[in-house]
Backbone bond lengths (Angstrom), bond angles and torsions (degrees), N, CA, C in turn:
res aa  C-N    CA-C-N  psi(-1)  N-CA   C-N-CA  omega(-1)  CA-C   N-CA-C  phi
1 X - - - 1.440 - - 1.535 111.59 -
2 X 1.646 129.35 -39.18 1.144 134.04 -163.77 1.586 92.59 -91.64
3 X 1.226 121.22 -14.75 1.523 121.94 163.61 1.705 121.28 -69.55
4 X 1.246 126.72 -33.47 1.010 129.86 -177.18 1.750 108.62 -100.93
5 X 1.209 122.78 -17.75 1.677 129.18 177.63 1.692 85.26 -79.14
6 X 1.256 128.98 -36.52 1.762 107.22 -172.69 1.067 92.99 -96.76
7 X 1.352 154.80 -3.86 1.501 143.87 142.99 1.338 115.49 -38.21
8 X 1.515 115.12 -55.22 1.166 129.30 -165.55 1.796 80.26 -69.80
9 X 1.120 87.52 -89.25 1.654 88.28 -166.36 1.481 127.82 -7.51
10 X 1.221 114.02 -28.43 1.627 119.26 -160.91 1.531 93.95 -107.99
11 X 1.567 122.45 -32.24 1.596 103.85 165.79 1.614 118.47 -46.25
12 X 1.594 92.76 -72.38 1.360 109.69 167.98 1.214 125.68 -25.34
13 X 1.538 128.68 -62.37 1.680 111.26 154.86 1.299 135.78 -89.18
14 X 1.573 121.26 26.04 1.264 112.37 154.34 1.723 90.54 -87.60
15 X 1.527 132.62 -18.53 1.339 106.18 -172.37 1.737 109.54 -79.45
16 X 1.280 115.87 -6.75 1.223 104.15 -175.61 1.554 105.23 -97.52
17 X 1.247 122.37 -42.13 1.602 123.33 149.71 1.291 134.12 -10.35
18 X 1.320 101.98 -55.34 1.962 121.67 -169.82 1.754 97.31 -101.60
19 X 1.226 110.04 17.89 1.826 92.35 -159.12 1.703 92.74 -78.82
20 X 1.644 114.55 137.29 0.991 113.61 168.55 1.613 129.58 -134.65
21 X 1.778 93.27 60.00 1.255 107.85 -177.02 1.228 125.96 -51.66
22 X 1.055 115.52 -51.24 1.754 151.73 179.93 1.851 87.22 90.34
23 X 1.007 135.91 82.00 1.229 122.16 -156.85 1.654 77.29 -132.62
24 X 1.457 121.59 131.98 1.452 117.80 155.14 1.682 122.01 -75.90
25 X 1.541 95.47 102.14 1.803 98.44 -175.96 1.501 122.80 -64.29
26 X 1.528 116.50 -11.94 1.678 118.06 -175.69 1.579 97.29 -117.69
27 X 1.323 111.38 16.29 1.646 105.68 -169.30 2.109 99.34 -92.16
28 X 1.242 108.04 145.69 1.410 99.60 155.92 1.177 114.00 -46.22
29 X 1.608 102.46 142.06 1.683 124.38 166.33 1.560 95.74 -79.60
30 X 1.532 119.81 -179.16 1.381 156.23 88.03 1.298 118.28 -39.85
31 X 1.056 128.90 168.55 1.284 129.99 -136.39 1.710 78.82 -102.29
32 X 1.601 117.63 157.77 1.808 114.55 -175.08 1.275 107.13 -131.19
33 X 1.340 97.59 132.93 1.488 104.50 -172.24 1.230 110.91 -104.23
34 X 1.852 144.64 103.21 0.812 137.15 160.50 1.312 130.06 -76.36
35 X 1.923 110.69 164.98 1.475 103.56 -176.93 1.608 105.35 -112.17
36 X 1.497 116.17 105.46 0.898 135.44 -166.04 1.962 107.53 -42.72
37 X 1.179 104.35 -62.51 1.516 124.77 -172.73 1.759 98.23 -43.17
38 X 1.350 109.06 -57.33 1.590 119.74 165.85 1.888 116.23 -42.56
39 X 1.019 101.24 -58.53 1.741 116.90 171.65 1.676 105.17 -47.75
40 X 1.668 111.28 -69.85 1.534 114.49 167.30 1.388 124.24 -32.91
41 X 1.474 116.03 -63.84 1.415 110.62 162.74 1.572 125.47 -64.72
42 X 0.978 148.28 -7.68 1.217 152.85 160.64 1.764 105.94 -67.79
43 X 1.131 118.46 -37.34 1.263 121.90 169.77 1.037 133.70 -38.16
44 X 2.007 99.39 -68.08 1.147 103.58 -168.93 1.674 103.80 -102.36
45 X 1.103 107.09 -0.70 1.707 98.64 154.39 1.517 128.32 -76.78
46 X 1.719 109.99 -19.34 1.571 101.26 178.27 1.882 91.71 -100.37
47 X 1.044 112.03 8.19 1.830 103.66 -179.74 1.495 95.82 -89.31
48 X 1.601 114.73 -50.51 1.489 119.73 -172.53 1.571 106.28 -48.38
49 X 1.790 107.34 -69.82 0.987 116.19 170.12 2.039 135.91 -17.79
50 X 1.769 81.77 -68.79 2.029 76.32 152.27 0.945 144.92 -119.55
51 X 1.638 112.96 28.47 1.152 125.55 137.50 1.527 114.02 -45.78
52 X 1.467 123.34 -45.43 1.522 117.92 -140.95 1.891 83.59 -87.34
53 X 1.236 98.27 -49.74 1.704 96.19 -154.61 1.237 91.81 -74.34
54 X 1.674 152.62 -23.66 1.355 140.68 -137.22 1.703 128.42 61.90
55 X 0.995 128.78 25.29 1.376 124.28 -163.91 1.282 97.28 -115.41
56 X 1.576 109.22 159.87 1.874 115.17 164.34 1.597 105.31 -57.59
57 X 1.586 101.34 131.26 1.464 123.88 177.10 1.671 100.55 -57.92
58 X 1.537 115.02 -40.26 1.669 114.01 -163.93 1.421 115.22 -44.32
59 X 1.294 114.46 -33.75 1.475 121.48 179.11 1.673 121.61 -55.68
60 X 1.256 93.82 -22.49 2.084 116.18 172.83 1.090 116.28 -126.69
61 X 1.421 127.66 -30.07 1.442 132.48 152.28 1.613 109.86 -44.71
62 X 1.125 135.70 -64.41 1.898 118.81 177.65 1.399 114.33 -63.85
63 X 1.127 106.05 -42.97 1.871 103.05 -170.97 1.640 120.45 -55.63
64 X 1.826 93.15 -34.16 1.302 116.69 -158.39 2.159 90.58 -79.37
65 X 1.152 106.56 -36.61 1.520 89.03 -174.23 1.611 95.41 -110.88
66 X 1.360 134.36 13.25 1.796 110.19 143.45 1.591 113.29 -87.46
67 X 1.439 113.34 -24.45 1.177 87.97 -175.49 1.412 129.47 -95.14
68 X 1.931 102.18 -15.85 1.468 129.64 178.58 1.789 107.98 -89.32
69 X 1.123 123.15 -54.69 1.273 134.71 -170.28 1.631 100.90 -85.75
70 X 0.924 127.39 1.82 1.413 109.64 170.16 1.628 112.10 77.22
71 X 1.450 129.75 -0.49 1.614 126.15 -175.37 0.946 107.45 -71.20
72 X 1.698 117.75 166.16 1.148 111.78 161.73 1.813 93.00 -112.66
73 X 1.564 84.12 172.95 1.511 104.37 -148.47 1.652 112.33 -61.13
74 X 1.300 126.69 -34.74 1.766 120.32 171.69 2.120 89.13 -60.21
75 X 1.210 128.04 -47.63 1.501 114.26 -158.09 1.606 103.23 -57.94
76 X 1.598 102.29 -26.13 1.737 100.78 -172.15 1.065 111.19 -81.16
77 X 1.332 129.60 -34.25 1.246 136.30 -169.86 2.146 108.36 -65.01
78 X 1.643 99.57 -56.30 1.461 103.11 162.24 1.696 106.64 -44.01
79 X 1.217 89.16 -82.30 1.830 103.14 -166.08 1.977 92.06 -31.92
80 X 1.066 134.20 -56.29 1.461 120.06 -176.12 1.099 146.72 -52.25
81 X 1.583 81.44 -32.96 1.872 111.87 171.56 1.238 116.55 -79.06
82 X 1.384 122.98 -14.20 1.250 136.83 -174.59 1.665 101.72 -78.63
83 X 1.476 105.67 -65.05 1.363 119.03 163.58 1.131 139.02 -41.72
84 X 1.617 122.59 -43.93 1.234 135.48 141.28 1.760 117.67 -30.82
85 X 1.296 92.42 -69.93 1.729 100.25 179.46 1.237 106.95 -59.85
86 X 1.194 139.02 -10.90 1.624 128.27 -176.25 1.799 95.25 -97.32
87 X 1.371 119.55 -33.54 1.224 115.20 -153.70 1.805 84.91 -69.68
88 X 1.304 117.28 -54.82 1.033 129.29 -141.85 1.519 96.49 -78.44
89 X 1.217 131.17 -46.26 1.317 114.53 158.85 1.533 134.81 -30.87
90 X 1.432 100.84 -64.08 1.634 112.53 157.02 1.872 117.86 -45.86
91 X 0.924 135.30 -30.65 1.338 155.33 158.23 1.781 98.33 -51.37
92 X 0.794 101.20 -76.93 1.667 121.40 -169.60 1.617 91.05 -46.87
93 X 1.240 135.92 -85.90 1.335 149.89 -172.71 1.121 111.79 -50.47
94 X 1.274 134.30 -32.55 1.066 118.36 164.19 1.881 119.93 -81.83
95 X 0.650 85.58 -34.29 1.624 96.99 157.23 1.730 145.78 -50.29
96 X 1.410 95.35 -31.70 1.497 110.63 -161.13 1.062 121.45 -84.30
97 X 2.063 120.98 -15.65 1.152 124.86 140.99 1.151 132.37 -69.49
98 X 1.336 123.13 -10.86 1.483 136.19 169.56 1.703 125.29 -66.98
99 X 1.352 88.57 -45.24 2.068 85.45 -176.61 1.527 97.64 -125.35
100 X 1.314 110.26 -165.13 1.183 120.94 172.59 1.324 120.04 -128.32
101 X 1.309 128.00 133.95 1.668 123.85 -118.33 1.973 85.66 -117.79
102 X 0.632 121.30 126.99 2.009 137.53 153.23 1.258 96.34 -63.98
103 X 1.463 97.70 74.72 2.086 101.22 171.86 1.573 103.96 -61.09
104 X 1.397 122.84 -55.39 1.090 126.30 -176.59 1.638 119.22 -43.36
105 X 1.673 125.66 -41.79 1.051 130.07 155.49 1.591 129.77 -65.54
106 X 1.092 116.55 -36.63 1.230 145.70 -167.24 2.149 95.05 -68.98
107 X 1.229 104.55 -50.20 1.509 118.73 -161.87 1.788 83.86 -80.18
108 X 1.263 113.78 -58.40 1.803 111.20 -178.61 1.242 123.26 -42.45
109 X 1.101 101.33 -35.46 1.986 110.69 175.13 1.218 104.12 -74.04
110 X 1.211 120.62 -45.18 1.970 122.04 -161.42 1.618 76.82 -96.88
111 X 1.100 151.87 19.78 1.461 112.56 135.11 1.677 117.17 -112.11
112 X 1.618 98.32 -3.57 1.639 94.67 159.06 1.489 112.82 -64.48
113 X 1.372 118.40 -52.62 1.285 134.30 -176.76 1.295 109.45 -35.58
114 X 1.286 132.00 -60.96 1.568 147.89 179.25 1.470 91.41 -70.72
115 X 1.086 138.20 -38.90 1.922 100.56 171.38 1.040 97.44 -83.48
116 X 1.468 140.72 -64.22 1.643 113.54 174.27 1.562 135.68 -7.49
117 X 1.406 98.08 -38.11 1.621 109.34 -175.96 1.209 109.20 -82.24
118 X 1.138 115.89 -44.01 1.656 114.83 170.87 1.871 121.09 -77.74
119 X 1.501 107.66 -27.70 1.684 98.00 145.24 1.516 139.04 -34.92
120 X 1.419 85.47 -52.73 1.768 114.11 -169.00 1.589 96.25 -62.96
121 X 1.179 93.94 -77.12 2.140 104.98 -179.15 1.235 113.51 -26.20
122 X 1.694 113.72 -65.63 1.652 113.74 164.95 1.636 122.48 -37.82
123 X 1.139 121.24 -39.73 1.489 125.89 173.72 1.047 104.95 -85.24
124 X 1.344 155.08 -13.76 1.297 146.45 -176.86 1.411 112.65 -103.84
125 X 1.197 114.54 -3.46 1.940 120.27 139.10 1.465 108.12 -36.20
126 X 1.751 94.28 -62.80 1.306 111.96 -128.69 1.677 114.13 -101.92
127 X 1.741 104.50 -5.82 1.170 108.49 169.00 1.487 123.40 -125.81
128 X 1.712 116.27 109.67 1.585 110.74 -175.05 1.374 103.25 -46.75
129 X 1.609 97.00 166.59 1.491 134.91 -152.83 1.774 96.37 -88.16
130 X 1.514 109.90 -47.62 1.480 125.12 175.34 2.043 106.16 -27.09
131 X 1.798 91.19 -67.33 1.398 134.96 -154.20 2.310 81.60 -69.24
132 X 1.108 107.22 -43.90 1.743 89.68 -160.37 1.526 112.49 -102.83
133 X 1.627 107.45 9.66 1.535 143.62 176.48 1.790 81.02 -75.14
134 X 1.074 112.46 -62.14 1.901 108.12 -147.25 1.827 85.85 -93.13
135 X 1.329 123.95 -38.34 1.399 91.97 157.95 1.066 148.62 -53.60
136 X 1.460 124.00 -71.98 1.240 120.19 141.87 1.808 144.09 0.87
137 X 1.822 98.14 -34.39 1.271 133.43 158.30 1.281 124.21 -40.50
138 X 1.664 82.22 -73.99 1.703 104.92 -166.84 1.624 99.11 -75.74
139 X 1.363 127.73 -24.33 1.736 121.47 177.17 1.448 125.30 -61.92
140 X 1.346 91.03 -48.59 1.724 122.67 156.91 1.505 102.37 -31.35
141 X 1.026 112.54 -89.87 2.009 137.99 -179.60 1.758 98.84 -17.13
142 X 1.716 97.73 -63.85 1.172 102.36 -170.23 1.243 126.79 -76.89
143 X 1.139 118.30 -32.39 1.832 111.24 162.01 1.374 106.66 -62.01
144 X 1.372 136.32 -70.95 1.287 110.72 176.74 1.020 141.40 -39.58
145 X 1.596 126.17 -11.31 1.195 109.00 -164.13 1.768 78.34 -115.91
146 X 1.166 130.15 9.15 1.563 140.64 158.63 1.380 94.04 -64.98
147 X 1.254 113.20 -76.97 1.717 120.27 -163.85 1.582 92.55 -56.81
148 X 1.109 140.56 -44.37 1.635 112.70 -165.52 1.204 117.06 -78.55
149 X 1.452 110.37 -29.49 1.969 112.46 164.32 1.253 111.40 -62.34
150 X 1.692 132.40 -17.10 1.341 111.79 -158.01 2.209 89.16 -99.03
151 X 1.584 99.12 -26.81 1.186 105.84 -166.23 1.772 114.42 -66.16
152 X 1.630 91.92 -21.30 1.576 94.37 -159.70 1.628 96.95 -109.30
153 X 1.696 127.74 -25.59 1.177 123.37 -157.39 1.891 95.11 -128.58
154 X 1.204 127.54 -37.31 1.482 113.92 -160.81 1.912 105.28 -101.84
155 X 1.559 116.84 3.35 1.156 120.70 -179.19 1.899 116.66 -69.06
């Protein structure tokens, strides 16, 4: 399974890598018309997807709506985080009668998290969408092709 999620993974950012829309990513849109039915299935293929293996969806969650949904790359990144935070809430709640939670740890992360968020924002002034499209890319690239050496050679 963790063989085929860094498969995916490494399509997915060579497609955002090589993309040669010429598309201005920080430029005003026209108004965007998505195809919902397309969006639906993207869903529950990146939910199935990490559902099965366990991993953060974000890694197929951005690729899946710049390269499927038509976003440009700050809208995917929100739109993911959004998703993330909903999944993970739902995660959490269903959960919380189940174990017993390291509030003390639990609260340390979610207040790293929230300066993280306000790190991020400050740089996302300051770095076009074009420029963190092919980063984002190349990070992508490299964990997967991390996970398939570790899956096929360091197990």
């Amino acid at each position: 399974m963790m063989l085929l999620f860094a498969v995916l993974m490494t399509a997915a950012s060579i497609s955002m890598i090589r993309d040669k829309s010429g598309k201005c990513e920080d430029c005003p849109e026209e108004e965007q018309k998505f195809n919902y039915p397309l969006i639906m299935l993207e869903g529950v293929v990146v939910g199935t997807l990490t559902g099965l293996v366990g991993a953060g969806g974000g890694f197929l969650i951005i690729p899946a709506l710049v390269l499927l949904s038509k976003l440009n790359m700050k809208q995917a990144v929100g739109t993911s985080l959004l998703i993330i935070a909903m999944k993970s809430l739902f995660g959490f709640l269903g959960d919380i009668g189940h174990y017993t939670m390291d509030w003390k740890l639990l609260l340390t992360v979610t207040g790293l998290a929230v300066v993280g968020l306000f790190i991020g924002n400050s740089f996302n002034r300051k770095i076009n969408a074009h420029t963190l499209k092919k980063a984002f890319g190349w990070f992508v690239l490299v964990m997967g092709i991390y996970i398939i050496i570790k899956e096929l050679f360091l197990k």
